[in-house]
N, C-alpha and C positions, 0 to 999 in steps of 0.2 A: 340929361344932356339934350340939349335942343335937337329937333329932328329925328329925335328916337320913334321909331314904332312902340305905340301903346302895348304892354305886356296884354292887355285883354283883346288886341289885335292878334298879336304874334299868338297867342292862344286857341284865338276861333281863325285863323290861316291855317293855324296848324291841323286841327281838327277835319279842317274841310278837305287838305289834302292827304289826312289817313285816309276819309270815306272816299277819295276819288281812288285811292291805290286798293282798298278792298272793291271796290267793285269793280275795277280793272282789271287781277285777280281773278273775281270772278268767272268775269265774263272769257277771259282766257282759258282758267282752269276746267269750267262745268264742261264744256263739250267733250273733254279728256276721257271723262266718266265712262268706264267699257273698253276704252280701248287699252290694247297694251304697247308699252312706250320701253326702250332704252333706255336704263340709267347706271350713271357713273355713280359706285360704290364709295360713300366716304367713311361711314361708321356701319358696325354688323352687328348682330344680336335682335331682340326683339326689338325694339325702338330705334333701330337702323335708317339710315338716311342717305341722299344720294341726291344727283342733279340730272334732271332730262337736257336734251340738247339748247334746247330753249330758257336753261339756266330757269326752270322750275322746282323747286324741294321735293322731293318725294320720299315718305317714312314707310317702311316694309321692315318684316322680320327676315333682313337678311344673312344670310349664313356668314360663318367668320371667313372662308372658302372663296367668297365675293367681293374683298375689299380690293378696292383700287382696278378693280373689272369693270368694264359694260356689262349689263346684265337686263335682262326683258323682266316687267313687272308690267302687272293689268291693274288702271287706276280705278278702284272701289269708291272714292269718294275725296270732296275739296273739302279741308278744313279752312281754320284762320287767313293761314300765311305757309299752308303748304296742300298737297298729294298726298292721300294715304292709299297706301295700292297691297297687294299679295301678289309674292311674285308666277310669273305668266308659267304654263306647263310646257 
């Protein structure tokens, strides 16, 4: 179809706006590191997950005790495309 975007375009567009959202990401998540944050409980157990206020992911082992609570966790580290924290004492 005429006027179409090249697939080898829409390809490397694409690409270049993953590496801009990992390093956005980044640059948001890394200063997190140490501190302990507020999160909303969605799933519990060891591979638990949840959202900081700022609508950030963060996985913790958290209790079944926890769902659908705010709860304090201290971020240990950015993965991919989320927070991996333990929760705060």
């Amino acid at each position: 179809m005429p006027g179409m975007v090249p697939d080898a375009v829409k390809e490397a567009r694409g690409a270049t706006l993953f590496a801009l959202e990992r390093r956005l990401f980044t640059a948001i998540a890394a200063p997190l590191v140490g501190d302990e944050v507020f999160v909303l409980v969605e799933r519990t157990g060891t591979r638990g997950e949840g959202l900081t206020p700022g609508y950030l992911r963060v996985c913790a082992p958290f209790p079944a005790t926890s769902a659908g609570r705010i709860t304090r966790a201290r971020i240990t580290a950015v993965g991919d495309d989320r927070l991996h924290a333990m929760l705060a004492e």
